[in-house]
N, C-alpha and C positions, 0 to 999 in steps of 0.2 A: 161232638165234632164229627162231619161225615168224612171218612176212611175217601182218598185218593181216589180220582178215575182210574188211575195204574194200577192202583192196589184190589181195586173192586174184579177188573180184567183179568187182574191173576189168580185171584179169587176164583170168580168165575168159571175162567179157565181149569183150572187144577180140579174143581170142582166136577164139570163134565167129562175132560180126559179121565179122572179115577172111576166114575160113574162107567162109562164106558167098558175101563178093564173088568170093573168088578162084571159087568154083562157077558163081556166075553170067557170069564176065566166059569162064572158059574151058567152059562147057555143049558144046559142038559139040564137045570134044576130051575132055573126061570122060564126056558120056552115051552109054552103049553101043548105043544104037539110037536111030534118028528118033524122037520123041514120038509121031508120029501114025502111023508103020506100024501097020495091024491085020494081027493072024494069028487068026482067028477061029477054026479048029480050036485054035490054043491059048490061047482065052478061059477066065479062071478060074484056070491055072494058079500054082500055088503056088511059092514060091519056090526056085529049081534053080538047077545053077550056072553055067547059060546068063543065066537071068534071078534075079538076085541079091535082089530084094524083089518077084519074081513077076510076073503080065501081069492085066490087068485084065479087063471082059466080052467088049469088043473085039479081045483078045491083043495089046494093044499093052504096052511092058516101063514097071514103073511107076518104076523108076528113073531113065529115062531122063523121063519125066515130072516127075517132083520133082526132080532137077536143071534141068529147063527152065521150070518152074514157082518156083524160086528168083529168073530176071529177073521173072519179072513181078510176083511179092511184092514184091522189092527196087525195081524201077523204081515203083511205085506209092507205097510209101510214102516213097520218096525226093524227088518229085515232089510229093505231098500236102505233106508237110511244109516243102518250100522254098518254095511258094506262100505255105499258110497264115501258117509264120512271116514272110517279107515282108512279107504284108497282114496278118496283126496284130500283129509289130511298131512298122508303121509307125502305124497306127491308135491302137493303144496309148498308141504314145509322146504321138504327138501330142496322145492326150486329157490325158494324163495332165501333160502341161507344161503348156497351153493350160490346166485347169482351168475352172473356172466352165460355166456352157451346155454347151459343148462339151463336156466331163467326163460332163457328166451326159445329153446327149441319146445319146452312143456306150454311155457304162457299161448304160443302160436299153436299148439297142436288144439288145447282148450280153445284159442276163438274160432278153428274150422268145425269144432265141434257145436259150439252154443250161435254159429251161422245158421244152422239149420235149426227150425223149430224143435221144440223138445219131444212133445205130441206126436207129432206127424214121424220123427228119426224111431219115437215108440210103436208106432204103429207097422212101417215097415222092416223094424228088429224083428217084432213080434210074429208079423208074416211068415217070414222068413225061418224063424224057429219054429214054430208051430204055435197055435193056441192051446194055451193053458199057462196057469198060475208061475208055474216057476219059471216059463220063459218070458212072462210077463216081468217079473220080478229082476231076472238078468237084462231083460233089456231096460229099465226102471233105471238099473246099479249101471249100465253100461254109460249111461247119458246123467244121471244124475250126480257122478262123483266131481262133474266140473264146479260147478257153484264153492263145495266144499275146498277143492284145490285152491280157486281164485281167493278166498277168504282166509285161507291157512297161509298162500302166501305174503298176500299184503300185511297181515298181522306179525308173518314173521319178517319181514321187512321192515317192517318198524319196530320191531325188539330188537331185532339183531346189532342196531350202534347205538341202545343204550348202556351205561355207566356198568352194569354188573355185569353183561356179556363183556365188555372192555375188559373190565377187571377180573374176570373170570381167563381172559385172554392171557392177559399180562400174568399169570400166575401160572401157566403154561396149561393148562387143559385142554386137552383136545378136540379139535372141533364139534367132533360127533356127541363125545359127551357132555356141552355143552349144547346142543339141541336137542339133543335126549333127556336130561336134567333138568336142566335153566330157562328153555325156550318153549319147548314142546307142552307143559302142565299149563302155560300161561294163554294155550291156545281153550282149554276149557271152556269156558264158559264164553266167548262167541262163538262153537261151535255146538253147545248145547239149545241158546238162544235159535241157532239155524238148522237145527234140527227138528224143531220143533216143527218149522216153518214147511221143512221140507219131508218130515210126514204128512201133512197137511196134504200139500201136492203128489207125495204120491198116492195116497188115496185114493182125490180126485183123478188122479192122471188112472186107476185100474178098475175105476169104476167107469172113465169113458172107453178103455178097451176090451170091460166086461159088456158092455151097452151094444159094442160092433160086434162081440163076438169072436174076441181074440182074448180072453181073460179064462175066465171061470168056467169051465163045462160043464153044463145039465148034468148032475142036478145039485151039484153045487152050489148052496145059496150067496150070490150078492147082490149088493146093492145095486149095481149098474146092471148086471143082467136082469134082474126084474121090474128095472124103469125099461129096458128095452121090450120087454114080456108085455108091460101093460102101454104100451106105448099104442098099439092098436086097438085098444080099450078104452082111452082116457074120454070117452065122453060117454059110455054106459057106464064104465067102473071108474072112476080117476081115483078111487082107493088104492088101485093098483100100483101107481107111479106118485101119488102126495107121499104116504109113508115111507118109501122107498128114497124120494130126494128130501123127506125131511132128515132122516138119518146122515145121509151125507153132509145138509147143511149144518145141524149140530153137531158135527163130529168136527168139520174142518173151522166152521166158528167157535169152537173149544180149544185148538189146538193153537188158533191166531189170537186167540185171548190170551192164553198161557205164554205164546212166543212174544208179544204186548208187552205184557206183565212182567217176563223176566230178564226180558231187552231193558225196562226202564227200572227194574229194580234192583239190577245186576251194573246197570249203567253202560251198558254194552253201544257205540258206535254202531250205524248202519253199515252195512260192506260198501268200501270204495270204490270205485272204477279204475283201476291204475292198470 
């Protein structure tokens, strides 16, 4: 009997995300060369079976590049998302129990925020702090904790007047420990579901401001900075920039599989509009 489309997607999924880690945890023992050696007499070179996915303008091997540019995907979106979710978890919940004023001064402060493109609010954070990695990362968390808030609330909006918070009530316990307790564990698992979802995006969202030039700095390897590199090469070399947006596409097609997967196996509702 063949195993679910659900199940095949989380398969899949878990499959290439652990693939992944294991790239990035062991890079220094897989990548066939330093990232940053240039061989400039061998700039350009196409792929040989010295250099497996070829050397970029530099002659530096771009494998050994997107292997070492796999930490800093992974560490970025690992980071953006365990911020974000904390701080709008926490913000979430709390509006979303607390209701009244507070419901509504957080819910309003969240849609002036998600009024402006996500992309474009990163791009001019990022300005503005300077280019590089960690201020890519705060402005990533500065924009990215609303999805997490709007998701923490409605879900704790809809626990809050069920039968065991009631009854927890009636028994006298305290508000707080009661959303600390009772309410707050049961936010797990759609927050893990949209976590998923939302390393995904951040990934893609540092690899397009590695592309412009506000991300990663020479000679830091990523993924967007060396689609931007071979970007004026794509029709002598397009080795330059294929291996470079294949990593990204397998990386963020891993991660939608996995959030797929654990959405329908977890049984997890999509986020509401409320």
């Amino acid at each position: 009997m063949r195993p679910p489309v659900a199940a095949l997607r989380l398969r899949l999924g878990a499959t290439i995300v652990a693939g992944l880690l294991v790239v990035a945890a062991a890079a220094a023992w897989i990548a066939p060369y330093d990232p940053t050696t240039q061989v400039l007499a061998e700039n350009l070179a196409p792929p040989t079976a010295a250099h497996l996915l070829g050397q970029d303008k530099l002659g530096r091997d771009i494998l050994a590049r997107i292997v070492y540019g796999t930490r800093v995907s992974l560490a970025v979106g690992v980071v953006t998302v365990l911020v974000s979710l904390g701080i709008g978890a926490a913000i979430g919940a709390l509006a979303g129990f607390a209701g009244g004023w507070v419901d509504e001064i957080v819910m309003r402060a969240i849609d002036v925020l998600l009024a402006f493109p996500g992309l474009l609010l990163a791009i001019a954070l990022t300005g503005i702090l300077g280019p590089s990695l960690r201020n890519v990362v705060i402005a990533l968390c500065l924009i990215g904790w609303t999805g997490y808030a709007r998701l923490a609330r409605s879900e704790v909006v809809r626990l809050r007047e069920r039968e065991f918070v009631e009854a927890a009530r009636a028994l006298g316990v305290p508000e707080r420990r009661i959303l600390v307790r009772h309410v707050a564990p049961l936010l797990a698992t759609p927050m893990l579901v949209q976590a998923t979802f939302g390393m995904a995006a951040a990934i893609v969202a540092e690899a397009s401001l590695s592309f412009l030039g506000l991300g990663a700095q020479p000679p830091t390897p990523s993924w967007g900075a060396m689609l931007n590199d071979g970007r004026a090469f794509v029709l002598v070399a397009p080795h330059l920039t294929v291996f470079p947006g294949l990593a990204i596409f397998v990386t963020v097609l891993g991660l939608t599989f996995l959030g797929d997967g654990l959405r329908d196996r977890l049984d997890v509702r999509r986020p509401t509009e409320l």
